[in-house]
C-alpha positions as CSV (number, residue, x, y, z in Angstrom):
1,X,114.5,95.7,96.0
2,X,118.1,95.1,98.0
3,X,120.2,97.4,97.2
4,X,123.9,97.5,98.2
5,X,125.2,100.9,97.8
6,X,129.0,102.7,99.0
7,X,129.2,106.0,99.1
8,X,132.3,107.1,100.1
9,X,135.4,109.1,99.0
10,X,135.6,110.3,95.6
11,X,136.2,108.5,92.1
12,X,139.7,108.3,91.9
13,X,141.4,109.5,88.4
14,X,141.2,106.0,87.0
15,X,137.2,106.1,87.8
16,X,137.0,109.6,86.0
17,X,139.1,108.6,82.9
18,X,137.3,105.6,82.4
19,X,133.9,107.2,82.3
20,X,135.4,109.6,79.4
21,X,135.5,112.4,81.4
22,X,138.4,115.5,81.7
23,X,139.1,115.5,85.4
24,X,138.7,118.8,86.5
25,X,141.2,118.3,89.3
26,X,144.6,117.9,86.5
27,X,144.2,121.5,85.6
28,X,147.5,120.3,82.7
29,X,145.2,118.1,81.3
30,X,141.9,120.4,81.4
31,X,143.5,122.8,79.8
32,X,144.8,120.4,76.9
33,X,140.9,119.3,76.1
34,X,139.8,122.9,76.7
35,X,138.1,124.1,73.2
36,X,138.8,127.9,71.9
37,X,135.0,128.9,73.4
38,X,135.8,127.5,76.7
39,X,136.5,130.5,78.1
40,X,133.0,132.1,77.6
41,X,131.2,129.0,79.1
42,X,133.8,129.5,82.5
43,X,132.7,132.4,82.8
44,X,128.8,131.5,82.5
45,X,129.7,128.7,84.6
46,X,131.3,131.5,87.2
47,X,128.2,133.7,87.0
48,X,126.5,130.6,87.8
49,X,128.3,130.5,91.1
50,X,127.8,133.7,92.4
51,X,124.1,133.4,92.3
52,X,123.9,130.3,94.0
53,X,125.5,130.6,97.1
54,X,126.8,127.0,98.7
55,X,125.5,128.6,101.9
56,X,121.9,128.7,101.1
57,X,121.8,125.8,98.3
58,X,122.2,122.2,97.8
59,X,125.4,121.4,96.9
60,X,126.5,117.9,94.7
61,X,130.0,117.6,93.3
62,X,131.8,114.5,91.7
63,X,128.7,112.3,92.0
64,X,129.0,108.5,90.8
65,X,127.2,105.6,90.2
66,X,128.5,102.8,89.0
67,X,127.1,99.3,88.4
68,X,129.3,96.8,87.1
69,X,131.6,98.4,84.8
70,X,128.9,100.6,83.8
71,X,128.2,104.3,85.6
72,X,124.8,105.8,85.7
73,X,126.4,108.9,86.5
74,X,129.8,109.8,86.0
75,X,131.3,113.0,87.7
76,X,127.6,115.0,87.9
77,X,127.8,118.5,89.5
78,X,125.7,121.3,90.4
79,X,123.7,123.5,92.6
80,X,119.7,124.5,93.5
81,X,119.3,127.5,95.0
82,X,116.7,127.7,97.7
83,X,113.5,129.3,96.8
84,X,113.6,128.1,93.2
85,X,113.1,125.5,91.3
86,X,116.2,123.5,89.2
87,X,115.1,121.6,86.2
88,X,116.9,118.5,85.4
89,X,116.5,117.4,81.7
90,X,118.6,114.8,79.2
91,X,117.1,112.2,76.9
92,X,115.8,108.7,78.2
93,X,118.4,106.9,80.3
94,X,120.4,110.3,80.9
95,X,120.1,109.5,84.9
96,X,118.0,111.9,86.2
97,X,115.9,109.4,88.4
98,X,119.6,108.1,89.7
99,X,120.6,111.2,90.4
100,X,117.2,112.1,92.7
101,X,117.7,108.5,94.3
102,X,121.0,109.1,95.1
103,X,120.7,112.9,96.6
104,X,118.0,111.4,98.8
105,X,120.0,107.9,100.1
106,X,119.6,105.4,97.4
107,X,121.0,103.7,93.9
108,X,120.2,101.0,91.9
109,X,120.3,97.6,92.8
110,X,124.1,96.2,93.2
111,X,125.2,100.3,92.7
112,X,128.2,102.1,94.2
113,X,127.9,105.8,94.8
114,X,130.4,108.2,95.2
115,X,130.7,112.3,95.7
116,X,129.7,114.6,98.0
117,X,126.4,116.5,98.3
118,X,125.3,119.2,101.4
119,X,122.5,121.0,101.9
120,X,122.7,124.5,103.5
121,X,126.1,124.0,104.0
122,X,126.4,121.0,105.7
123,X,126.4,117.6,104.7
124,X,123.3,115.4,103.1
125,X,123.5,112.1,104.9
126,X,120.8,109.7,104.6
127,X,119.4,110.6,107.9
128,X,119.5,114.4,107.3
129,X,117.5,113.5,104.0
130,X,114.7,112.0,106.4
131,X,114.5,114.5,108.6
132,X,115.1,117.7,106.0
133,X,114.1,116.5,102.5
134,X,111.2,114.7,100.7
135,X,111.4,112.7,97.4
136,X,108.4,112.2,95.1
137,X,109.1,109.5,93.1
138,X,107.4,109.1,89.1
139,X,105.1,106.6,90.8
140,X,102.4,108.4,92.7
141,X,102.5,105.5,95.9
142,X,99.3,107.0,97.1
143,X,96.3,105.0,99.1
144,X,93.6,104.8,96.2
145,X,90.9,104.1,99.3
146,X,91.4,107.2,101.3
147,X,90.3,110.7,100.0
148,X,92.6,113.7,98.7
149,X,91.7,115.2,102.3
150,X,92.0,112.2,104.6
151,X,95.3,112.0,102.3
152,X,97.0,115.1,103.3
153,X,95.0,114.8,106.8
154,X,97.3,111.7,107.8
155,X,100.4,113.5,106.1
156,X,100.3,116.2,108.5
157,X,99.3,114.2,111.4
158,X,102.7,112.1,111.1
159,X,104.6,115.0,109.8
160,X,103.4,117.2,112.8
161,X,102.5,120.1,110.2
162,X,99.7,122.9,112.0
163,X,96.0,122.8,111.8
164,X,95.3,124.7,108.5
165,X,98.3,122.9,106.9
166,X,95.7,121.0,105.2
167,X,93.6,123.1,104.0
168,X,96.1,126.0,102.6
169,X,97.4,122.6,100.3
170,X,94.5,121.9,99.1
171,X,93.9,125.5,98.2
172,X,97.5,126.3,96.8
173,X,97.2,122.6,94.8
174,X,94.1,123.6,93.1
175,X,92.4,120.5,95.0
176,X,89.4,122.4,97.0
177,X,86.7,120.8,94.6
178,X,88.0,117.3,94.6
179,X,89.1,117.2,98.4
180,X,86.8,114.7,99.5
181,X,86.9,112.6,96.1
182,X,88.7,109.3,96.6
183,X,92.6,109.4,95.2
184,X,92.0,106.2,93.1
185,X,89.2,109.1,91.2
186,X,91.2,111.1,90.4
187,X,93.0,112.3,87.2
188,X,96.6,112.0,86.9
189,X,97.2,115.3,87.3
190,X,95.5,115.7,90.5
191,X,96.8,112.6,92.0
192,X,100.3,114.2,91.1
193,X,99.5,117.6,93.2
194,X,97.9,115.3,96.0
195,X,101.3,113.3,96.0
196,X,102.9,117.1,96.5
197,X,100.6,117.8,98.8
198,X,101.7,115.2,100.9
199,X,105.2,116.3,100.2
200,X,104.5,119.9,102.0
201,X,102.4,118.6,104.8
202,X,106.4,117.9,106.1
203,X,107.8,121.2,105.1
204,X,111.1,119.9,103.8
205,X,113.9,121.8,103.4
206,X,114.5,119.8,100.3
207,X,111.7,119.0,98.0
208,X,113.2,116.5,95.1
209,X,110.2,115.3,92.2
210,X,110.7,112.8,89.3
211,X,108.6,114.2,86.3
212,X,106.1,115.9,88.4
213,X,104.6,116.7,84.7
214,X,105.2,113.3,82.9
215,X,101.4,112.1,81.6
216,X,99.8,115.6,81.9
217,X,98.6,117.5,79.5
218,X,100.1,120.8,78.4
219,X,98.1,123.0,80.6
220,X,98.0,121.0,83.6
221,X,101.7,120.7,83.1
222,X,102.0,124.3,83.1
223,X,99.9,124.9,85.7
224,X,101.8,122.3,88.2
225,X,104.9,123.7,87.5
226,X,104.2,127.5,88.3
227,X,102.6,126.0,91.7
228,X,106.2,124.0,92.3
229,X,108.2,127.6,91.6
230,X,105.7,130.0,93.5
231,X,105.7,127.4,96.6
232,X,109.3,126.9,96.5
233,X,109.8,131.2,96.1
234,X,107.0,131.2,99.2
235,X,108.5,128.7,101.6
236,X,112.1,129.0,100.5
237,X,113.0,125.3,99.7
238,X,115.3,123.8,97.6
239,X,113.3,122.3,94.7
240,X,114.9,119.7,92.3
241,X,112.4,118.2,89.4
242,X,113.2,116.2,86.3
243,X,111.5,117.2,83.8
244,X,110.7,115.4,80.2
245,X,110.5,117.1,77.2
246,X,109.0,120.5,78.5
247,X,107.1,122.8,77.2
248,X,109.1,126.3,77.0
249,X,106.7,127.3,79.8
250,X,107.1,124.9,81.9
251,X,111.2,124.8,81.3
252,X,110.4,129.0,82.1
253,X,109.2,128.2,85.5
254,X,113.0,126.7,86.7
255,X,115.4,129.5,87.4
256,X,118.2,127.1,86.9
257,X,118.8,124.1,84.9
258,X,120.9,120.6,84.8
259,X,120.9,118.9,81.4
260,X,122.3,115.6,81.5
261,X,122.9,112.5,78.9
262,X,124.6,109.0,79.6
263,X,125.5,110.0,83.0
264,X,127.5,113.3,82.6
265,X,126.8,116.9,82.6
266,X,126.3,118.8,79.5
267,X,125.1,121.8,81.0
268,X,124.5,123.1,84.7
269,X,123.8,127.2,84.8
270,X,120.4,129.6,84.8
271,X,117.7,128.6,82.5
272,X,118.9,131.2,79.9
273,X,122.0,130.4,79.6
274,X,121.3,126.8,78.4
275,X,120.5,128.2,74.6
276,X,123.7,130.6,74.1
277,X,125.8,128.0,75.2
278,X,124.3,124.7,73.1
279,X,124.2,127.6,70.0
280,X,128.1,128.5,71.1
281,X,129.0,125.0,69.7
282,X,128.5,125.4,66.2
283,X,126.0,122.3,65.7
284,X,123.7,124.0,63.2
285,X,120.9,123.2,65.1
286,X,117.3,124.8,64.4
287,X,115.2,124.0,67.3
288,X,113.6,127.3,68.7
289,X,112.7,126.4,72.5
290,X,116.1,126.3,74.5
291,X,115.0,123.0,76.4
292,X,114.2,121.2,73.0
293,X,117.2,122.5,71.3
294,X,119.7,120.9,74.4
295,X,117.4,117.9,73.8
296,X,118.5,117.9,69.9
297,X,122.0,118.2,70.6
298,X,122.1,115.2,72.6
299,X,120.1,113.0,70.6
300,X,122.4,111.1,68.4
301,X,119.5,110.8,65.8
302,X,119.8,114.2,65.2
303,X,123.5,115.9,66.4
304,X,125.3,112.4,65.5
305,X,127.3,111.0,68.1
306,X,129.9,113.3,67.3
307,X,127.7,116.4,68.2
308,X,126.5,114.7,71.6
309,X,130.2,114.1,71.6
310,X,131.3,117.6,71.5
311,X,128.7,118.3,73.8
312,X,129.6,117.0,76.9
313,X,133.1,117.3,76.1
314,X,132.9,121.2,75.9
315,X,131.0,121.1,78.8
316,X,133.9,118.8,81.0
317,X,136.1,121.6,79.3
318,X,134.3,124.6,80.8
319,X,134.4,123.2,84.2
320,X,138.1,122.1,84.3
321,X,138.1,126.4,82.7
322,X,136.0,127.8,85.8
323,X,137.8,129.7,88.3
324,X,136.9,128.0,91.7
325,X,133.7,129.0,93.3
326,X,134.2,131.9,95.9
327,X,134.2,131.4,99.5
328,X,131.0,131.1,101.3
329,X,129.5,132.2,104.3
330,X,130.1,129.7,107.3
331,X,126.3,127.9,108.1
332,X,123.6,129.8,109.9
333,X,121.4,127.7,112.4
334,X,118.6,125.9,110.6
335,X,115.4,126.2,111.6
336,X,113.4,122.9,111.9
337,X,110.1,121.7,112.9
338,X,110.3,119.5,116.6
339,X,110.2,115.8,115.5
340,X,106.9,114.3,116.0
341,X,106.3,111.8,118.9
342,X,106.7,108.5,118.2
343,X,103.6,107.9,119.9
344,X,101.5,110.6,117.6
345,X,102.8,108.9,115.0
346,X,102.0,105.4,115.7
347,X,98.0,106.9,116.6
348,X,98.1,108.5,113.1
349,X,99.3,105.2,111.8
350,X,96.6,103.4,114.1
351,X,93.8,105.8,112.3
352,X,94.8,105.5,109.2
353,X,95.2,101.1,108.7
354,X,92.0,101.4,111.2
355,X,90.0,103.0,107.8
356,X,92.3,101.3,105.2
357,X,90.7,97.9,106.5
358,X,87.7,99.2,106.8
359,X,87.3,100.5,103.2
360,X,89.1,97.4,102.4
361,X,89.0,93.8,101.3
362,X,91.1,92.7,103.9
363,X,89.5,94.5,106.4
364,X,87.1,93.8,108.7
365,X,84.3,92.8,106.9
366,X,86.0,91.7,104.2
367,X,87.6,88.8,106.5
368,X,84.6,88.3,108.0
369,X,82.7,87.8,105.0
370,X,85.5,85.3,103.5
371,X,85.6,83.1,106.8
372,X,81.9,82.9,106.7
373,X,81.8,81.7,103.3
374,X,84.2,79.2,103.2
375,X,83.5,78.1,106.6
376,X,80.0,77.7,105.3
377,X,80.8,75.2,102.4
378,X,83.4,73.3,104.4
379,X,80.0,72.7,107.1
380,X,78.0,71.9,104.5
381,X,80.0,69.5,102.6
382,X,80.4,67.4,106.5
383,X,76.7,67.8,107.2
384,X,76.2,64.1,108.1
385,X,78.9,64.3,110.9
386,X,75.7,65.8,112.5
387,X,74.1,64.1,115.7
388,X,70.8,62.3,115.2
389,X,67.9,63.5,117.4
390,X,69.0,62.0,120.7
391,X,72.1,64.1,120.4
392,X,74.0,60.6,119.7
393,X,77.0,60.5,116.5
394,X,77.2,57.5,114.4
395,X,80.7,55.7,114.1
396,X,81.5,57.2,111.0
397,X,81.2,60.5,112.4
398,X,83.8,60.7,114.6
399,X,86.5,60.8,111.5
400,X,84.4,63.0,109.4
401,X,83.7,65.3,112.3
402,X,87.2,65.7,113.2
403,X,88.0,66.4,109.3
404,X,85.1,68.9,109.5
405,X,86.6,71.1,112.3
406,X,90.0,70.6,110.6
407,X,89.0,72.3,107.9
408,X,87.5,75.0,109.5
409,X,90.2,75.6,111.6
410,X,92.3,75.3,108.6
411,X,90.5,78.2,106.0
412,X,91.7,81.3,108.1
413,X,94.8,80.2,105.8
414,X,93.3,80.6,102.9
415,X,91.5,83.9,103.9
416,X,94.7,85.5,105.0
417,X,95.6,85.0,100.6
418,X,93.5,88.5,100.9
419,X,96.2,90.1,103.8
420,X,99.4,88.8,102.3
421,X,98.4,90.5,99.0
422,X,96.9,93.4,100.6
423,X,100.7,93.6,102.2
424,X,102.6,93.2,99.0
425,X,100.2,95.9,97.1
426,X,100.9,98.5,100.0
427,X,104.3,97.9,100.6
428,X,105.5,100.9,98.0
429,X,103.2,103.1,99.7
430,X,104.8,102.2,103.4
431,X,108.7,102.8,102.1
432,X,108.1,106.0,100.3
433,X,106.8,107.1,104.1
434,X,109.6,105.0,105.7
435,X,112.0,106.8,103.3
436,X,110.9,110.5,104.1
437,X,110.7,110.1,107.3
438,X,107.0,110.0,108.0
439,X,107.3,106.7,110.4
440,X,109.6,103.8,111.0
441,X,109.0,100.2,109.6
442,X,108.7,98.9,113.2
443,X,105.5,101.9,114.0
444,X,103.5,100.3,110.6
445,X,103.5,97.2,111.3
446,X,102.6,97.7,115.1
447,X,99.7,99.4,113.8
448,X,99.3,96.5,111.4
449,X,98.7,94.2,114.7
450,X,96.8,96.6,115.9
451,X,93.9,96.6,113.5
452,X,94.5,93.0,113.0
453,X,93.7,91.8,116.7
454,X,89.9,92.9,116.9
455,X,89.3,92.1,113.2
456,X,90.3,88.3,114.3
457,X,88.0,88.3,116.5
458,X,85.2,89.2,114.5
459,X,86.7,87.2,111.7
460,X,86.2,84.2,114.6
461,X,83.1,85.0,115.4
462,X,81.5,85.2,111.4
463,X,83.6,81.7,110.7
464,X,82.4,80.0,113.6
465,X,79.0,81.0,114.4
466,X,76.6,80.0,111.4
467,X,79.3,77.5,110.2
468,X,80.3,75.7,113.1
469,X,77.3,75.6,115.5
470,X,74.3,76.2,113.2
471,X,75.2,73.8,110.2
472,X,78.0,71.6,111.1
473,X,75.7,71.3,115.1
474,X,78.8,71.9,117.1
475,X,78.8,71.7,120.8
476,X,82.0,72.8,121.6
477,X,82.4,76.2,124.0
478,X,82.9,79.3,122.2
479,X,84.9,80.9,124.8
480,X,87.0,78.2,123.8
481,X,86.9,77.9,120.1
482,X,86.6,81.9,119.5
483,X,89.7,82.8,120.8
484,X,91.5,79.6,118.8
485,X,90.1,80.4,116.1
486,X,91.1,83.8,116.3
487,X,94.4,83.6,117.6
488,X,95.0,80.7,114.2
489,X,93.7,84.0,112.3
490,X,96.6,85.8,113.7
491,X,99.1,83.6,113.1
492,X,98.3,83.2,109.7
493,X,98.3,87.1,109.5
494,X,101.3,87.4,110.4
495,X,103.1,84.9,108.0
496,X,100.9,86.9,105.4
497,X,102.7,89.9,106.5
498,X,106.0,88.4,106.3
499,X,105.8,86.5,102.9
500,X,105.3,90.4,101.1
501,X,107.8,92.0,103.3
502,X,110.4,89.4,101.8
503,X,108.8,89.0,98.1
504,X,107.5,92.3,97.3
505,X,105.7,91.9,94.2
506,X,102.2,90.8,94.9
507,X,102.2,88.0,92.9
508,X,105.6,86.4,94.5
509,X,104.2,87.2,98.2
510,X,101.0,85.3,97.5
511,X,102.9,82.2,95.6
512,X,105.4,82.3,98.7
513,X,102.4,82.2,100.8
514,X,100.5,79.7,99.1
515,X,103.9,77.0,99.9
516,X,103.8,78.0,103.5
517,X,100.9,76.7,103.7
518,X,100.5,74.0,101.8
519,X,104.0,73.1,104.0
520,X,102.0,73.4,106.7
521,X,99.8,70.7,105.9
522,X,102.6,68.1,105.5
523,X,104.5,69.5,108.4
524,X,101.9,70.1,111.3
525,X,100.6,66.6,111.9
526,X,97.2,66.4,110.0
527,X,98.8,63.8,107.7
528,X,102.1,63.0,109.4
529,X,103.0,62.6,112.8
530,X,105.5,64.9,113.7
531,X,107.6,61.5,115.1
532,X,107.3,60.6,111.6
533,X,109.6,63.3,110.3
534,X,113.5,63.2,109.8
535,X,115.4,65.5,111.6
536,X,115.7,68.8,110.9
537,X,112.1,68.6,108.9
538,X,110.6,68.6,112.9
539,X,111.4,71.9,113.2
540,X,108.8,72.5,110.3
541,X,105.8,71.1,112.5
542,X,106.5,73.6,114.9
543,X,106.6,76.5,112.3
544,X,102.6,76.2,111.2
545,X,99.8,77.5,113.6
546,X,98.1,73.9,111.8
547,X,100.3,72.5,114.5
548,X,98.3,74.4,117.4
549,X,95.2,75.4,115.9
550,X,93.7,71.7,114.7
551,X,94.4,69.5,117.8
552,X,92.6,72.0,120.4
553,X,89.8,72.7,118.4
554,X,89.8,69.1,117.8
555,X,89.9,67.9,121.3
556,X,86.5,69.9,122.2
557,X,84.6,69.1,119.3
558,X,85.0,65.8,120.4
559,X,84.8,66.2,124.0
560,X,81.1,67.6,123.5
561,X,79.8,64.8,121.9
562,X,77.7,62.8,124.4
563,X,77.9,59.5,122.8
564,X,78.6,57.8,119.6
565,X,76.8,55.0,118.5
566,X,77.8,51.0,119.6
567,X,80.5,49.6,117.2
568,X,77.4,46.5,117.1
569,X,75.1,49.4,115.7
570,X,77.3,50.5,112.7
571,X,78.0,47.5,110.6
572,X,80.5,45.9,109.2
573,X,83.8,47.2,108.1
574,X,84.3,50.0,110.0
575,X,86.7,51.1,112.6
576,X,85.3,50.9,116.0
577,X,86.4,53.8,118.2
578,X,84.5,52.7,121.8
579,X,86.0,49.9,124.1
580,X,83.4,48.0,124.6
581,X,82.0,46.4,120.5
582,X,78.2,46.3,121.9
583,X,78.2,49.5,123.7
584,X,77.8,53.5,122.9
585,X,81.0,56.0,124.4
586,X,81.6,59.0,125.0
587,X,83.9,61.5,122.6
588,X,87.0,61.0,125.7
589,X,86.6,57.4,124.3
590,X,86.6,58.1,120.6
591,X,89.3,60.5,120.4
592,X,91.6,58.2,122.2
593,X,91.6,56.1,119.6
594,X,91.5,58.7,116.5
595,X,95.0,59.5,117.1
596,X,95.8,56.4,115.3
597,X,93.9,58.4,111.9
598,X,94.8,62.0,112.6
599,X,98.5,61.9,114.2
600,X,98.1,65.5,115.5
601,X,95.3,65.0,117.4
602,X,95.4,63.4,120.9
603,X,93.3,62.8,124.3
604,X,95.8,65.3,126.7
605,X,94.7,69.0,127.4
606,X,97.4,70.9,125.8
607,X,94.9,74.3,125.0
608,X,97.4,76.3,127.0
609,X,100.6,75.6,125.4
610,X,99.1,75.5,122.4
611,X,97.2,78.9,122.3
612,X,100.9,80.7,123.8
613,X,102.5,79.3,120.4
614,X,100.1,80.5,118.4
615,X,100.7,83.9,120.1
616,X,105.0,83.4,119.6
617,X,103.7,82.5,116.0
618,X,102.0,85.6,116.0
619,X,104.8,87.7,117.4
620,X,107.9,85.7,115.2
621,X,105.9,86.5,112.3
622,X,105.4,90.3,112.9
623,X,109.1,90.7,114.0
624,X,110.0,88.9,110.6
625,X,107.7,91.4,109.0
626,X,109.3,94.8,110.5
627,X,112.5,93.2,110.2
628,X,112.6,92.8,106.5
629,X,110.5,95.8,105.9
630,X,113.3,97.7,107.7
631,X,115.7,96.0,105.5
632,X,113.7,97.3,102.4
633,X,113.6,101.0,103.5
634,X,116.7,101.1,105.1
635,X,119.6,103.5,104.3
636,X,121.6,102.3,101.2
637,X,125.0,103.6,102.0
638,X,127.4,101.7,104.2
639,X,129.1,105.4,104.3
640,X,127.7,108.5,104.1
641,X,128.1,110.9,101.0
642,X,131.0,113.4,102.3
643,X,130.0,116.8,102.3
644,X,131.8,119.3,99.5
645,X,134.1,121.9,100.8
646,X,132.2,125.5,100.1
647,X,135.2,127.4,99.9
648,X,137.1,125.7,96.7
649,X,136.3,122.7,95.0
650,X,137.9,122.9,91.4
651,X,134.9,120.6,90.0
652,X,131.5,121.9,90.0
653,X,130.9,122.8,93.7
């Protein structure tokens, strides 16, 4: 998904008004809206402050997102302490996924952000979040192929975590006695503390979760969520979750809370503080657990709009009524782990697609297995292209056999359908790593290639080697063929590649990929000659390995034929292919003349030039890939989120 996100200075008064809000920064006009109670939620909102120091916490003030005329968060504020756990609750549609993707570097498509966030006292940019913070997103994004060990296994590898890393979060997780089950086993609940453990294989500084409980049941809930507080008490991080609907159990395990609805704050303070002040406002409300009775009071069903009115409007009241948070401490040095080498990383990534393909059907065999198949068929159906006993090819042949290697240098297109979807499905998977800082785009899809090279090979070797010389009786070298073939397999993999980087959904990669090819066919020569095309439509036969693959492979078909039958010997009505009407040729003879039926096809030796553009396809196609992959899990802000001043801020923070 593009996104095209801002995140600059502030919302200016205009921004603030619009979104119904009482700027906090007009005291005059604070102190007009303020109710009579205001005062006792100031100084909650005080107390608030003192046990969160800005040094020690993350820090977001003023935060906006706008789309259209529409904001998905107007004005939010608030602070986690490190070493707990902040619960972020609000109805449906409140914006507590926005507000996670925006601390961590991103907003919804066509969004503009504004505010100021810091962590530990200095400021959150996009590139701090990769290198200090981790963000598990609602949708788990894990490799259903790869065990809950090999999982966390390749999570500290690129993360650089120590040697018993793995192990101590598999026993803190609860995961020892499904370790070495497969994720895509799994329950929900334990693919949701495998997607943590991944999270803590990198440490972070800042651990942010979007409803780490949503699907479970109520114990496994409960049970996640006193894991989440004890490791974030243990290892001192700075742990934001959104939680829906909790239990009073759960909602126990956060030592502070942010309650949200239609993009503003209606509550921001410890966890027992949220029930006094929703009681304070008079609603009449009878719900016993505090998180369920916030949830009431901002549920228009039940509070009327004019109760979820008076909520957040109190709430705007009591912050504009806040004495300004005290001064803080100036920053300590942080302490953080040595990045990991590029080149670890890229061997991690190397290990990892290595057994993906593998376990795969993509992979190696399952390649192999596709190209022998079809290649199979295509032999089958051209089985009288075959030579007679005498090793000699009727007349008819020589069309029919040049169709029959045409296909089969054509299918690695279709078996590459496998690859581009294979792409597409794994591409969520790739940018929550890109995004958190486990590996760039460019390292993937090197280790992509990688994988890809030696599983052409034997992709070459299955397509060609019952197909081509056992049924279809080909003559042609295989030091020759082999590496055509494979190279074409390349080509195609990389377009595969490329088509999902740019769709995305599965379904759009594979229908993109499906035109590429089928453009192929008109453009690269098979059934026009590439003289035959108007202008800029030449670049197209150029653009398709079809151009490269099909004329070389071709050409020493043909050339290993040691004679085709006199024209005399045929009968009527055919085309002759020799010179000479009474007399058998040779396959130089015949495919002089079958240019005139297959325009790509001709008698010059052009297996050099043609095998280096099949490599520059190869290589265009993987840059394309990495390049829109980069553009996918790039940054989303053109400017950084300016970081809050700690000393006085008159909003929240």
């Amino acid at each position: 998904m593009d996104i095209s996100i801002e995140l600059g200075a502030p919302p200016s008064d205009d921004d603030a008004s619009d979104a119904g809000l009482v700027d906090a920064r007009r005291p005059g006009a604070a102190a007009a809206a303020a109710p009579p109670d205001a005062r006792a939620a100031a100084a909650r909102l005080a107390e608030a402050y003192a046990r969160c120091p800005a040094a020690s916490s993350l820090v977001f003030s003023r935060v906006t997102v706008r789309i259209a005329h529409r904001a998905l968060l107007a004005s939010v504020g608030g602070r986690a302490a490190a070493g707990a756990v902040l619960g972020v609750l609000g109805p449906s549609g409140a914006g507590k996924t926005t507000l996670l993707n925006t601390l961590s570097g991103r907003a919804p498509r066509g969004g503009a952000a504004s505010g100021a966030v810091a962590l530990r006292g200095r400021r959150l940019t996009a590139g701090a979040f990769r290198a200090e913070g981790y963000l598990v997103a609602q949708d788990d994004a894990l490799w259903p192929s790869l065990t809950a060990r090999e999982t966390l296994d390749f999570a500290a590898a690129l993360f650089g975590a120590g040697g018993g890393a793995v192990d101590d979060a598999l026993a803190s997780l609860g995961l020892g006695r499904v370790a070495d089950a497969r994720v895509g086993a799994l329950s929900g609940g334990e693919r949701r503390r495998v997607a943590v453990g991944r999270a803590l294989a990198k440490a972070p500084a800042l651990l942010l979760l979007d409803e780490p409980t949503s699907g479970l049941d109520a114990a496994s809930a409960l049970r996640l969520a006193a894991r989440l507080a004890a490791l974030a008490a243990k290892r001192r991080a700075v742990l934001v979750a959104t939680l829906h609907q909790p239990s009073s159990r759960v909602f126990a395990t956060c030592a502070s809370c942010l309650v949200l609805a239609r993009g503003r704050v209606a509550f921001w303070g410890p966890t027992g503080g949220l029930e006094p002040h929703v009681r304070s406002l008079g609603l009449g409300l009878a719900a016993p657990a505090p998180a369920e009775l916030a949830l009431d009071a901002l549920d228009a069903h039940v509070a009327g709009e004019a109760g979820v009115a008076t909520v957040l409007d109190a709430w705007a009241a009591a912050e504009a009524a806040a004495p300004p948070p005290p001064p803080g401490p100036p920053p300590g040095p942080t302490e953080q782990r040595a990045p990991v080498p590029r080149a670890t990383a890229v061997a991690a990534l190397l290990r990892r697609q290595a057994l993906l393909a593998a376990r795969g059907a993509a992979g190696a065999r399952g390649a192999a297995a596709a190209t022998l198949g079809a290649n199979a068929v295509a032999a089958l159906v051209f089985w009288r292209s075959r030579a007679d006993g005498r090793n000699v090819r009727a007349q008819s042949a020589v069309v029919t056999r040049a169709w029959c290697v045409a296909f089969l240098a054509s299918l690695p297109a279709v078996v590459q359908l496998l690859a581009c979807h294979a792409y597409a499905s794994e591409q969520a998977r790739v940018a929550r790593d890109v995004r958190n800082g486990a590996h760039g785009a460019a390292d993937y899809v090197f280790a992509t290639a990688a994988v890809a090279a030696p599983n052409a090979v034997v992709a070459a070797v299955a397509g060609l080697a019952v197909p081509y010389y056992g049924l279809a009786g080909g003559g042609a070298s295989p030091a020759v063929l082999v590496p055509f073939f494979a190279l074409g397999m390349l080509a195609w993999e990389a377009a595969a590649g490329a088509c999902a980087a740019a769709a995305g959904e599965p379904a759009v990669a594979v229908a993109a990929y499906v035109v590429y090819t089928v453009a192929g066919l008109m453009f690269g020569g098979v059934v026009v000659g590439a003289g035959d095309l108007v202008g800029p439509l030449v670049l197209g036969h150029y653009a398709t390995p079809y151009t490269f693959m099909i004329p070389s492979m071709v050409r020493r078909d043909a050339l290993a034929v040691s004679a085709y039958e006199a024209c005399a010997d045929a009968g009527g009505g055919r085309v002759c292919f020799c010179d000479d009407f009474d007399r058998p040729c040779g396959g130089a003879t015949a495919l002089a003349r079958l240019t005139s039926v297959m325009p790509v096809v001709g008698p010059r030796n052009r297996e050099g030039a043609h095998a280096a553009a099949l490599l520059a396809l190869w290589a265009l196609g993987k840059a394309a890939h990495a390049a829109l992959l980069h553009r996918r899990t790039a940054p989303t802000a053109r400017a950084e989120l300016r970081p809050p001043p700690l000393s006085r801020d008159a909003g929240l923070c």
